[in-house]
N, CA, C and O atoms as a DFTB+ gen file, in Angstrom:
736 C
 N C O
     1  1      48.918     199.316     195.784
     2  2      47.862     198.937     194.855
     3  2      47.512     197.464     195.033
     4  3      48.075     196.581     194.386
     5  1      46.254     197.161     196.227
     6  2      45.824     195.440     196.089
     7  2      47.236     194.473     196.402
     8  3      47.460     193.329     196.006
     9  1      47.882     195.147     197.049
    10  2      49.220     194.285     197.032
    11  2      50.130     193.333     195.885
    12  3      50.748     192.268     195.863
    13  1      49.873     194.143     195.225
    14  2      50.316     193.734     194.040
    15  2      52.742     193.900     193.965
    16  3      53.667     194.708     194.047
    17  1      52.562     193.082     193.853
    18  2      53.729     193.607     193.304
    19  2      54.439     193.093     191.455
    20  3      54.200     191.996     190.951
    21  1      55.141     194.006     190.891
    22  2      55.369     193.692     189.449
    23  2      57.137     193.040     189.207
    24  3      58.060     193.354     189.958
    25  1      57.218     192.513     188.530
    26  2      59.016     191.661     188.860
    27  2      59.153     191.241     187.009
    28  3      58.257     190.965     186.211
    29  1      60.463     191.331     186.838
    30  2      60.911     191.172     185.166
    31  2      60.415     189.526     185.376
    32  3      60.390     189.087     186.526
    33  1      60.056     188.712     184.319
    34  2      59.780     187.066     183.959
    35  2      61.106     186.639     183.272
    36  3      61.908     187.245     182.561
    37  1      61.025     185.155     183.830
    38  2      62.179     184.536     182.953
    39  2      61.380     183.453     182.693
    40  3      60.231     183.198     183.053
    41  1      62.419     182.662     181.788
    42  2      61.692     181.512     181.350
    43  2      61.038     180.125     182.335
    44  3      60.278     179.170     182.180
    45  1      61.979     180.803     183.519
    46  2      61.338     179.407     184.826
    47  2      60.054     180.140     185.202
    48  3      59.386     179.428     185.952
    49  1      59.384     181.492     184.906
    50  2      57.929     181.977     185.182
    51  2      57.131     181.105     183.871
    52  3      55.933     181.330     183.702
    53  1      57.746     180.246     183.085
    54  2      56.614     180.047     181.737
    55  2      55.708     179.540     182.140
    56  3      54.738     179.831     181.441
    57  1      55.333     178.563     183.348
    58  2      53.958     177.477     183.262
    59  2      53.232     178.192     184.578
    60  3      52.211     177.762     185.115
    61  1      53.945     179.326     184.966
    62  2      52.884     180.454     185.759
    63  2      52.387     181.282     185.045
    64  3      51.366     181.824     185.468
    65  1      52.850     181.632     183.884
    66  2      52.060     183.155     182.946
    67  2      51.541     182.291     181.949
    68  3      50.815     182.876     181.146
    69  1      51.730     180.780     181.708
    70  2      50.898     179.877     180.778
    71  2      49.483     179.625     181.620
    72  3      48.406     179.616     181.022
    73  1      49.585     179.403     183.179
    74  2      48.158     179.591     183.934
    75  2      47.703     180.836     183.991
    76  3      46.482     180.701     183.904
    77  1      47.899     181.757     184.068
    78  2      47.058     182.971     184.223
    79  2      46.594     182.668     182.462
    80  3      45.462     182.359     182.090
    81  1      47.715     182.845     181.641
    82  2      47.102     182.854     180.154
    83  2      45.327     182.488     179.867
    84  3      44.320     183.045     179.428
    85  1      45.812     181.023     180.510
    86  2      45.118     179.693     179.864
    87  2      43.512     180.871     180.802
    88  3      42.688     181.514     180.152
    89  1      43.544     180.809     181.953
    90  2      42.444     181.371     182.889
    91  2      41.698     182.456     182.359
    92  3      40.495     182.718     182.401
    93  1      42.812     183.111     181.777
    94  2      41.852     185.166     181.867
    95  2      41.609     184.687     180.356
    96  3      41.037     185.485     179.614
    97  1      41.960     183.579     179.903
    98  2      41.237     183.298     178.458
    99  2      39.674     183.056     178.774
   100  3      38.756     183.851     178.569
   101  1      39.618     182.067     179.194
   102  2      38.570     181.015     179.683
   103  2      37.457     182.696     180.624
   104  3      36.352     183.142     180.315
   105  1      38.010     182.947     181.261
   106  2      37.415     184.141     182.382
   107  2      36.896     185.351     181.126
   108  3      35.735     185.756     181.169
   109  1      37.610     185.734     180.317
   110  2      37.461     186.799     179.370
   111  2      36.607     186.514     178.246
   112  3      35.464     186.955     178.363
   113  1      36.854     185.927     177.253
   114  2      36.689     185.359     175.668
   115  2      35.918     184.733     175.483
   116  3      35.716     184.516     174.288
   117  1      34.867     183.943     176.630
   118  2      33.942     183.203     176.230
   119  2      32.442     184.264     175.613
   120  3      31.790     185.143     176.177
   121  1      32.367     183.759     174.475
   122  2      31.065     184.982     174.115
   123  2      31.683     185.852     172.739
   124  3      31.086     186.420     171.825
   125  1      33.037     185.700     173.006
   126  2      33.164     186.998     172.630
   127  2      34.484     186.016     171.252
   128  3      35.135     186.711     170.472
   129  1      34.565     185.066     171.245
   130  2      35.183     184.295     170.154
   131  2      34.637     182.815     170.114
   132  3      34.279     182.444     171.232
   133  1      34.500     181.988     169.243
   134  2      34.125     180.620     169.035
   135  2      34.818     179.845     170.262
   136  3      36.017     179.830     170.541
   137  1      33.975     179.337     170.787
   138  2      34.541     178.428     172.021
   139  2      35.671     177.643     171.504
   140  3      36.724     177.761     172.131
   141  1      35.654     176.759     170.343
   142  2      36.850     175.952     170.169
   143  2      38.217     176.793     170.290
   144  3      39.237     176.205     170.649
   145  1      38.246     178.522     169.914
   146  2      39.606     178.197     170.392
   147  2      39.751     178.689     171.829
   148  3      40.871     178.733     172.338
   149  1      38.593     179.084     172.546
   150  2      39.226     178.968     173.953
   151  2      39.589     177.364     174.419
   152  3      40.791     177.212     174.638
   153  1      38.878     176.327     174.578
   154  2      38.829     175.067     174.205
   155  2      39.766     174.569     174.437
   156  3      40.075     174.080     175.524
   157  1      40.753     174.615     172.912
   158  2      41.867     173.968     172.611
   159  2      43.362     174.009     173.424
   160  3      44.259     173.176     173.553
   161  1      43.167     175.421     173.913
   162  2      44.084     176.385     174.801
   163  2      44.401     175.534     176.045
   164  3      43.541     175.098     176.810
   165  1      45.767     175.340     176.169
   166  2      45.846     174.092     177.300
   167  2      46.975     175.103     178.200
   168  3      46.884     176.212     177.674
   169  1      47.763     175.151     179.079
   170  2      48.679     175.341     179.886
   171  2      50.143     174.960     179.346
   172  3      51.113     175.685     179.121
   173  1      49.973     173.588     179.217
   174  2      50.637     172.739     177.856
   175  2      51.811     173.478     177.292
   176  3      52.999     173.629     177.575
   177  1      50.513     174.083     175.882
   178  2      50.582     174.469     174.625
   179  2      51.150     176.152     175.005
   180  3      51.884     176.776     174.240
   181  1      50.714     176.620     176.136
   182  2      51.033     178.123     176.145
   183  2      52.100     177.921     176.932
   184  3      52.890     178.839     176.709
   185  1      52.668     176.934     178.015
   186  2      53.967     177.031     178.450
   187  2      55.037     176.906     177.160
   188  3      56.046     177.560     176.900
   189  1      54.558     176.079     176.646
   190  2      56.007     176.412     175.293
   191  2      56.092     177.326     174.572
   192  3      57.155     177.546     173.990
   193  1      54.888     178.200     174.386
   194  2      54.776     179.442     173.379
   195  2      55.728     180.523     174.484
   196  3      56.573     181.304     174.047
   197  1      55.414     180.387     175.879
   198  2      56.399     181.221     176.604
   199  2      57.525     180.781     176.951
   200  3      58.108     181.608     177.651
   201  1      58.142     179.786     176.770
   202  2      59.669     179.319     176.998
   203  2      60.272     179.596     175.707
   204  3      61.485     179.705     175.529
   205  1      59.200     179.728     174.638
   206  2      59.975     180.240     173.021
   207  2      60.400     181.668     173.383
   208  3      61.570     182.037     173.290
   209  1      59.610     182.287     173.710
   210  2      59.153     183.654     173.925
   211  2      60.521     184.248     174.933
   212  3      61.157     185.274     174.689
   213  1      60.759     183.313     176.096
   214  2      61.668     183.431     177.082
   215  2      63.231     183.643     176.667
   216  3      64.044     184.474     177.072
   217  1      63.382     182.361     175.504
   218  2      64.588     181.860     174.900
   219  2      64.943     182.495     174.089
   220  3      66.135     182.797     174.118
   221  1      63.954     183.094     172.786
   222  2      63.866     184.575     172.311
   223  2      64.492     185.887     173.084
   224  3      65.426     186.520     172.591
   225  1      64.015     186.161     174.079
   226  2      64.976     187.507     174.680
   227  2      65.985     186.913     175.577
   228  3      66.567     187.779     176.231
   229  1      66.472     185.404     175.871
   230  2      67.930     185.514     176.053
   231  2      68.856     185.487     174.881
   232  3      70.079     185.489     175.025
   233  1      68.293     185.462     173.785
   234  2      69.610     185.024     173.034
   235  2      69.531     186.709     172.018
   236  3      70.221     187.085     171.071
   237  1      68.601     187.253     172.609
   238  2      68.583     188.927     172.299
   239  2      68.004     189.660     171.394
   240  3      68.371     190.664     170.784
   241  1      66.405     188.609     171.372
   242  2      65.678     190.063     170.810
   243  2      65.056     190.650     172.194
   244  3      64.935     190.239     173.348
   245  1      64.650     192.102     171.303
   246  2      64.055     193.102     172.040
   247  2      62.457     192.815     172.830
   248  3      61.427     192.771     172.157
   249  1      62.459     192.710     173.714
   250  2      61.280     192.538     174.945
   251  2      61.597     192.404     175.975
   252  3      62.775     192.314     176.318
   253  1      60.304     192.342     176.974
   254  2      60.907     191.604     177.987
   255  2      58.860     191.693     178.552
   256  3      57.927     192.406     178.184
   257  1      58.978     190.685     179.454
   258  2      57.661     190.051     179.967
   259  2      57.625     190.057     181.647
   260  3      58.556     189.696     182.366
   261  1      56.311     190.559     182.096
   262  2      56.385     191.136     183.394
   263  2      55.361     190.091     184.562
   264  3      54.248     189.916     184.066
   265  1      55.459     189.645     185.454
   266  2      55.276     188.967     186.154
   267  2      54.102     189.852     187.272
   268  3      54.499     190.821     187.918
   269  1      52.444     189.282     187.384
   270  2      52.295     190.356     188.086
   271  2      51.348     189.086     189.334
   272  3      50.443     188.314     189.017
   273  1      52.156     189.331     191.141
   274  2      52.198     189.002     192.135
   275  2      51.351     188.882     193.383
   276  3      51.938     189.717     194.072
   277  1      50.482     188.472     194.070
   278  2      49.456     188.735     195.050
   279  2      49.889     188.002     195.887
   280  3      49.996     186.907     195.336
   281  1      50.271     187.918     197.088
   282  2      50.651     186.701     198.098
   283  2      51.218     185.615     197.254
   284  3      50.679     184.510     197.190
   285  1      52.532     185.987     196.469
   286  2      53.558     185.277     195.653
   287  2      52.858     184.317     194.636
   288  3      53.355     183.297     194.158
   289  1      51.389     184.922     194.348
   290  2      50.547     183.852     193.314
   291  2      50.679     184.636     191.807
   292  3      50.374     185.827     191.877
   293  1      50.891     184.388     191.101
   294  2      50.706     184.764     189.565
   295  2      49.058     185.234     189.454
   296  3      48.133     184.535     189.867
   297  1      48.911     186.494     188.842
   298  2      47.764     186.994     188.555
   299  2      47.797     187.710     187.625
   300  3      46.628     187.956     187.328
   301  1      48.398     188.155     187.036
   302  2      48.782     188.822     185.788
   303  2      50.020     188.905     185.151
   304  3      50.969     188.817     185.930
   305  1      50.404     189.100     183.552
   306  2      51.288     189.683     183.300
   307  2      51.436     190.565     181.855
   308  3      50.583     190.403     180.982
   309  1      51.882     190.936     181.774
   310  2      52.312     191.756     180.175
   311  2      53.418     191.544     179.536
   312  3      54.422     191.019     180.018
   313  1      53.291     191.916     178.495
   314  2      55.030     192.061     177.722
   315  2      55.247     192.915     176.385
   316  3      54.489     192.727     175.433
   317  1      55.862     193.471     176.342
   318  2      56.339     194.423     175.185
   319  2      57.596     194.132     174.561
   320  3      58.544     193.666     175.193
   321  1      57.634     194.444     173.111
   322  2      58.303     194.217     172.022
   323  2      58.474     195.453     170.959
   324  3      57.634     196.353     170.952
   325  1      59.295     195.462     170.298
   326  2      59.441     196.535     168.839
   327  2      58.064     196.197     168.066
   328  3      57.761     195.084     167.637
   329  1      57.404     197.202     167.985
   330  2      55.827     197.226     167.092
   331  2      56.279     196.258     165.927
   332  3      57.306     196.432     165.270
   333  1      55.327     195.144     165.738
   334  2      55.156     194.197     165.010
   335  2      54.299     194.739     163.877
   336  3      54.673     194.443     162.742
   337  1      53.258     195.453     164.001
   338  2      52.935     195.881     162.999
   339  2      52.946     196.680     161.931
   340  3      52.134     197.563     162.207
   341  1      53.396     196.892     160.861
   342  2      54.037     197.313     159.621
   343  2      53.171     199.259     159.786
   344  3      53.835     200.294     159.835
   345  1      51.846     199.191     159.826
   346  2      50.748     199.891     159.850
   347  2      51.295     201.054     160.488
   348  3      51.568     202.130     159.956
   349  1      51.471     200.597     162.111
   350  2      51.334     201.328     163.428
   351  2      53.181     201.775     163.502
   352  3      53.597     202.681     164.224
   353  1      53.866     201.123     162.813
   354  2      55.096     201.339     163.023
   355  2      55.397     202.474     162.083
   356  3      56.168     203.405     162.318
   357  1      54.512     202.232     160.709
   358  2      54.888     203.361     159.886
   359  2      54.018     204.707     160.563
   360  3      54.137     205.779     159.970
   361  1      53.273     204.658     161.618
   362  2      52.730     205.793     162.026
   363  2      53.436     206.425     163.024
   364  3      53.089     207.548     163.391
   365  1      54.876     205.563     163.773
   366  2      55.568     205.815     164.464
   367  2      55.083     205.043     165.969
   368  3      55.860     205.085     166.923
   369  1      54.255     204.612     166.044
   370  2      54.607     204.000     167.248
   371  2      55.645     202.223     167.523
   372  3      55.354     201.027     167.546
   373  1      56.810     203.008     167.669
   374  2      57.690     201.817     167.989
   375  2      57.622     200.814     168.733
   376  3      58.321     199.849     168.428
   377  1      56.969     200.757     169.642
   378  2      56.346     199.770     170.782
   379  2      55.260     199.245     170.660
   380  3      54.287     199.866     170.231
   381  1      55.215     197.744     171.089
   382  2      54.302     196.883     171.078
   383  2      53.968     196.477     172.620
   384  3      54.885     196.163     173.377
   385  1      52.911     196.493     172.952
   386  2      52.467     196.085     174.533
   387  2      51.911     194.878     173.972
   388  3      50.796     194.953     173.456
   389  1      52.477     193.858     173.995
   390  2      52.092     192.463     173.207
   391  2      50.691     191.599     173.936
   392  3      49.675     191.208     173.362
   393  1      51.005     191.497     175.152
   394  2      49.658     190.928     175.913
   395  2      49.934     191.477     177.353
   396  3      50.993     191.630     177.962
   397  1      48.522     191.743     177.724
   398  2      48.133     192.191     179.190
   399  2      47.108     191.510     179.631
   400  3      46.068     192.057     179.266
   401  1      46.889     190.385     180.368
   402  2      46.475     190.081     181.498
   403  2      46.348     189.853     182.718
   404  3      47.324     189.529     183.395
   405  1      44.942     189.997     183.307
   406  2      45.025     190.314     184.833
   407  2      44.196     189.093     185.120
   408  3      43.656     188.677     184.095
   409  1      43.925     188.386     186.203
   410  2      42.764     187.355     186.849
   411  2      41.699     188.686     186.979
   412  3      41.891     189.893     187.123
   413  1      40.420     187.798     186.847
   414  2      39.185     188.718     187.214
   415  2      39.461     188.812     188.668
   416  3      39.862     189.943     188.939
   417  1      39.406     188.205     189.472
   418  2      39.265     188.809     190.773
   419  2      40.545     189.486     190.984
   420  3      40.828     189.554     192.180
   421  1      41.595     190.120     190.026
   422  2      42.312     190.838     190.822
   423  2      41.863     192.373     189.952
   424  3      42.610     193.330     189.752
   425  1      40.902     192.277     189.676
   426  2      41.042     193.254     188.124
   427  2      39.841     194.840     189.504
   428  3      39.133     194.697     190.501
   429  1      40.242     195.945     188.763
   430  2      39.478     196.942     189.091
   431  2      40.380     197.258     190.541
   432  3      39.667     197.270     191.544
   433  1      41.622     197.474     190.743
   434  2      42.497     197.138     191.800
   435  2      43.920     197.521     191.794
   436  3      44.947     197.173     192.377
   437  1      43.454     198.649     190.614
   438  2      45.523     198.835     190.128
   439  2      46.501     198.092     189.536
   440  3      47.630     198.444     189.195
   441  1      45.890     196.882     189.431
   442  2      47.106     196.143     188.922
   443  2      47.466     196.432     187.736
   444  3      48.621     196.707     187.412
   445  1      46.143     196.376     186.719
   446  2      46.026     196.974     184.857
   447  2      47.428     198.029     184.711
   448  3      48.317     198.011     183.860
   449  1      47.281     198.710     185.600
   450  2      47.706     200.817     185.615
   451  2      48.995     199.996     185.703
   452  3      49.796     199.963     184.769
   453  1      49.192     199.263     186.980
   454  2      50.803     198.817     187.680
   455  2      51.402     198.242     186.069
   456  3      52.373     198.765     185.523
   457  1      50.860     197.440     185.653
   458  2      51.217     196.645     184.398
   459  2      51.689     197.755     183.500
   460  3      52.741     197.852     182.869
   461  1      50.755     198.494     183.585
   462  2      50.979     199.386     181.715
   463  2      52.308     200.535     182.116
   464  3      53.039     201.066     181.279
   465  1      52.360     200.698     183.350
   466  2      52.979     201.617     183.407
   467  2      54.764     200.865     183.736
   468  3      55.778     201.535     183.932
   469  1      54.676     199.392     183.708
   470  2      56.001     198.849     183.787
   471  2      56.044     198.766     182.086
   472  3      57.242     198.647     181.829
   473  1      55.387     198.774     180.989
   474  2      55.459     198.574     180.007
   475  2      56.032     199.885     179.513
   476  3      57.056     199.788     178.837
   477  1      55.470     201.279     179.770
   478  2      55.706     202.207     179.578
   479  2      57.586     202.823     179.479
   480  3      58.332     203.393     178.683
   481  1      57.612     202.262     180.799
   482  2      58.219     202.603     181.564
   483  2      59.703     201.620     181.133
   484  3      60.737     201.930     181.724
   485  1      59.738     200.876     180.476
   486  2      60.610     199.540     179.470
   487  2      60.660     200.115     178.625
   488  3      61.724     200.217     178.014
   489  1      59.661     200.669     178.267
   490  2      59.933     201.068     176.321
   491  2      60.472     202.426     176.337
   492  3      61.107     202.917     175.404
   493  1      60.256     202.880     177.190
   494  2      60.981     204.324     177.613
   495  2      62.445     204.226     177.406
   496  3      63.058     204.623     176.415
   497  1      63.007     203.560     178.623
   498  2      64.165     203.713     179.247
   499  2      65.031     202.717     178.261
   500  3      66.140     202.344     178.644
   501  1      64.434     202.224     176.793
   502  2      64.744     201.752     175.894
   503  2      64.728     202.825     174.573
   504  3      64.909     202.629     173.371
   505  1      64.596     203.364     174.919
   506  2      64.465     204.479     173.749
   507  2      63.516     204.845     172.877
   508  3      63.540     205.793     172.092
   509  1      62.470     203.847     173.098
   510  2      61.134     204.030     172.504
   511  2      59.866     204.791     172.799
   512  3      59.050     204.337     173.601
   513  1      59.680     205.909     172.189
   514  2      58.647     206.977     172.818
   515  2      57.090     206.848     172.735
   516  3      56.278     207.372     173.497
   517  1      56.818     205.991     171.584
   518  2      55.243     205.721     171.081
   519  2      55.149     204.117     171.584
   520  3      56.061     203.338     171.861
   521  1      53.865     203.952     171.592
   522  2      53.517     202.494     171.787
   523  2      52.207     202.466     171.442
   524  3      51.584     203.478     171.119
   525  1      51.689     201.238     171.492
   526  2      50.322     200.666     170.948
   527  2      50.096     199.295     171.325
   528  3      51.072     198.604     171.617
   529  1      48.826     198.770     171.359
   530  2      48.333     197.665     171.347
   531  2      47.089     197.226     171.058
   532  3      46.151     198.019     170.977
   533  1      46.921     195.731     170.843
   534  2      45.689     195.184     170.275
   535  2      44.540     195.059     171.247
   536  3      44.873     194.950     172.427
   537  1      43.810     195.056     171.090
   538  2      42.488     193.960     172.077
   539  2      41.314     193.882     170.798
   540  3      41.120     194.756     169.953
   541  1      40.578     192.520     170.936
   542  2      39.399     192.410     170.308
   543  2      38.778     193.833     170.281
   544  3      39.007     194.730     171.092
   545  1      37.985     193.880     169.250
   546  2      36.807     194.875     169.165
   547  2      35.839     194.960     170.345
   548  3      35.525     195.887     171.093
   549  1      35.374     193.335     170.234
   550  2      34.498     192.661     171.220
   551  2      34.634     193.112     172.395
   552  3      33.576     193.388     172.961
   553  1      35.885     193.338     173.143
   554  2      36.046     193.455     174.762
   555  2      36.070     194.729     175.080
   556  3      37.176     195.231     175.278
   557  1      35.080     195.413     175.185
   558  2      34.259     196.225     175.559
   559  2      35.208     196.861     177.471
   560  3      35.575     198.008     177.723
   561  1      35.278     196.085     178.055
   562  2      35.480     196.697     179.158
   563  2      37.365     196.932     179.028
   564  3      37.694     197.967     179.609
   565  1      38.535     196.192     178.411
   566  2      39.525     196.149     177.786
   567  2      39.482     197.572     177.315
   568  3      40.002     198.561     177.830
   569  1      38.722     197.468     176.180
   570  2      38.840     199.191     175.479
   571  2      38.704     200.546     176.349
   572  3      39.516     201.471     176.327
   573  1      37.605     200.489     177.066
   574  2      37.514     200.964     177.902
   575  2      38.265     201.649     179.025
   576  3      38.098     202.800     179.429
   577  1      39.275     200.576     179.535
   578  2      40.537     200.956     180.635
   579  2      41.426     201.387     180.067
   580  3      42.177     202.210     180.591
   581  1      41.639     200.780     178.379
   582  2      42.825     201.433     177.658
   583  2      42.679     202.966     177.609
   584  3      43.574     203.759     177.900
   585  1      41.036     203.377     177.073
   586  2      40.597     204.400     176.430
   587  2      40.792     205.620     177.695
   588  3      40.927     206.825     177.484
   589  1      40.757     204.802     179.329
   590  2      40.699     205.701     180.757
   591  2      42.085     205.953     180.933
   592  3      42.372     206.699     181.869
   593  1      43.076     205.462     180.189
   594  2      44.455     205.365     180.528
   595  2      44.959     206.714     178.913
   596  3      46.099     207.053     178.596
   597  1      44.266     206.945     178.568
   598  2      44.316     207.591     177.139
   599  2      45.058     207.386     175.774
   600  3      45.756     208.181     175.144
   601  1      44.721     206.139     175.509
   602  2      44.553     205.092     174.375
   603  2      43.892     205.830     173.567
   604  3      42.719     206.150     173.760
   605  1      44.848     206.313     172.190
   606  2      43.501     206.431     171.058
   607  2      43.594     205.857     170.137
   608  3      44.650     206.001     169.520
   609  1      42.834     205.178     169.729
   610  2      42.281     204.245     168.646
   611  2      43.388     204.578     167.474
   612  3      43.433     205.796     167.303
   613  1      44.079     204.033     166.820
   614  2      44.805     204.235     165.686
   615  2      45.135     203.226     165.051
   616  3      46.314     203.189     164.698
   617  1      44.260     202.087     164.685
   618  2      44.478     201.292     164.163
   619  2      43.290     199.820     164.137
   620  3      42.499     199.656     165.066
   621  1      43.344     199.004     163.112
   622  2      41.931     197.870     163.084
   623  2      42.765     196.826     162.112
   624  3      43.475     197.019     161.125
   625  1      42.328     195.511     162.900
   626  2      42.862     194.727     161.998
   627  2      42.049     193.240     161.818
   628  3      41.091     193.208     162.590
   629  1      42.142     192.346     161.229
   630  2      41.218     191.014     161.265
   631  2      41.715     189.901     161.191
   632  3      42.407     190.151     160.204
   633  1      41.912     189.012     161.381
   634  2      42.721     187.963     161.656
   635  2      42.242     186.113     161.436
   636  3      41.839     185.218     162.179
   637  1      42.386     186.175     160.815
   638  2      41.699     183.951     160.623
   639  2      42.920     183.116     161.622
   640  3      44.131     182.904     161.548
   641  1      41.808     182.804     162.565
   642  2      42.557     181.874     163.987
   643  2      41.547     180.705     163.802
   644  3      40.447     180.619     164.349
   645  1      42.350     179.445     162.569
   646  2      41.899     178.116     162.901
   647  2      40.103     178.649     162.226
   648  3      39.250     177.974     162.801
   649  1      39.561     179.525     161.334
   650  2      38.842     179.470     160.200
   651  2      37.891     180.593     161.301
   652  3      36.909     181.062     160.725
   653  1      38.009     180.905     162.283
   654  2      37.627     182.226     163.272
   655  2      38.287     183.551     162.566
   656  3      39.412     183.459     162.073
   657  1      37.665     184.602     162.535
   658  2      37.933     185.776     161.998
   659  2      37.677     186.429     163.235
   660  3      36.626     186.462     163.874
   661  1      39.035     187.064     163.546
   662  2      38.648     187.916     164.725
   663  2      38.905     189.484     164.345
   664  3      39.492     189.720     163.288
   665  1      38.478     190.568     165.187
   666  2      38.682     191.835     164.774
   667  2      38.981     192.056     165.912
   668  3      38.488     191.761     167.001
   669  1      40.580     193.084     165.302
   670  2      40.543     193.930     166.596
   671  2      41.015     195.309     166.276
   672  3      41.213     195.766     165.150
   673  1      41.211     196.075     167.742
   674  2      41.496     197.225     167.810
   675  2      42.324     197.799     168.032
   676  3      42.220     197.964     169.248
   677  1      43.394     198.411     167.635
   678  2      44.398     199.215     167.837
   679  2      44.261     200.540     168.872
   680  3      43.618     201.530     168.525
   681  1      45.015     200.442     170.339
   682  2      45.000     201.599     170.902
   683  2      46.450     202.039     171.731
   684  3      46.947     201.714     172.809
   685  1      46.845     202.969     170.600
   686  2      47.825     204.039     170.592
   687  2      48.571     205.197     171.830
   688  3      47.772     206.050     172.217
   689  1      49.824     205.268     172.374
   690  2      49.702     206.358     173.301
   691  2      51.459     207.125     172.124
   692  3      52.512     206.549     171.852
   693  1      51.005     208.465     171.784
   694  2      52.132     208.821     171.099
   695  2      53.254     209.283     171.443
   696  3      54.261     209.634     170.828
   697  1      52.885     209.227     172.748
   698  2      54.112     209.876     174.132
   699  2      53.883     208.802     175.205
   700  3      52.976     209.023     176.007
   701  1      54.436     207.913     175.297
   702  2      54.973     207.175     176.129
   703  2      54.513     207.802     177.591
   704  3      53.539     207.462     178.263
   705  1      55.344     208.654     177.839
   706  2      55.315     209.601     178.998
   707  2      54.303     209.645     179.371
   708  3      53.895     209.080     180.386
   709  1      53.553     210.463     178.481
   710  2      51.926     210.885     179.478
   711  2      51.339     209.215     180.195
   712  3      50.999     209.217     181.378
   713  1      51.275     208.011     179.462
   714  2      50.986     206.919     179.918
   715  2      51.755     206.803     181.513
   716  3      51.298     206.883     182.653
   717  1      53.068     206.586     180.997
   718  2      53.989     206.224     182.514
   719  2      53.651     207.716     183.322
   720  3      53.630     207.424     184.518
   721  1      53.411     209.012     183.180
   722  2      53.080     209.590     183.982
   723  2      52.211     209.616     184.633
   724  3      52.319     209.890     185.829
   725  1      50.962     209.315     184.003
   726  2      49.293     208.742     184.512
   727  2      49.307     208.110     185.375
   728  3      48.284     208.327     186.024
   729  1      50.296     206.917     186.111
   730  2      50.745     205.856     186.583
   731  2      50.759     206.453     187.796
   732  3      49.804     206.371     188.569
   733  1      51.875     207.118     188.063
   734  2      52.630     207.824     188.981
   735  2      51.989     208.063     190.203
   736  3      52.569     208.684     191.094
């Protein structure tokens, strides 16, 4: 798949998945949220949110964050966690696919599928059978790949980021399996 290859992240990946971050922000979100907080969003500020994030699953909570590879360059990654949301958890989906990004030029290329299906495929072999995740309302082509991967909508939520109200969308897989099988 595009030569991609997928590898577990540690905390020495933070100021490589803080550049893709900072990028598929800037590449994605413009239009589609108030420029200031793409803006504010530095490399910086998101390398420490992922060395928290890093330091967090060594000292043993539940996740883990995926590294995704093109001629040894960072171009994407994901990460999953125990469903954070109260909502989706009481509906049973135990899994959280926390963030998925790809670079635009690696996107339409397998990598998305490669990603979701290492997520799948974690929450599985962890004991977790349901999963879910967010994306804006707004991102239209996002919903879309979720919805081709068979994502169903089970959930909406709204959010004040810095006096921005964002909406998003909840999309659901209730069997794990069929996702990581889709993959295959």
């Amino acid at each position: 798949m595009g030569g991609f290859s997928v590898r577990a992240g540690t905390g020495a990946d933070a100021d490589r998945i803080a550049g893709v971050h900072v990028a598929c922000w800037r590449e994605t979100y413009r239009g589609m949220v108030p420029d200031f907080l793409i803006d504010q969003m530095t490399v910086m500020g998101r390398a420490e949110m992922w060395r928290g994030v890093f330091a967090a699953f060594e000292e043993g909570a539940f996740g883990a964050t995926a590294v995704l590879e093109q001629d040894s360059l960072a171009v994407g990654f994901v990460g999953y966690c125990a469903q954070r949301n109260a909502a989706l958890r009481a509906a049973g989906y135990g899994g959280e696919i926390t963030a998925m990004y790809v670079r635009r030029a690696c996107q339409g290329q397998g990598a998305g599928r490669l990603l979701m299906g290492w997520c799948a495929d974690g929450l599985l072999a962890a004991g977790i059978g349901a999963g879910a995740l967010w994306a804006l309302r707004e991102n239209a082509p996002a919903r879309a790949f979720y919805a081709h991967l068979g994502g169903e909508l089970c959930g909406e939520k709204q959010e004040d980021r810095d006096g921005a109200v964002l909406h998003s969308v909840a999309y659901g897989w209730p069997d794990l399996r069929v996702l990581a099988g889709s993959l295959k």
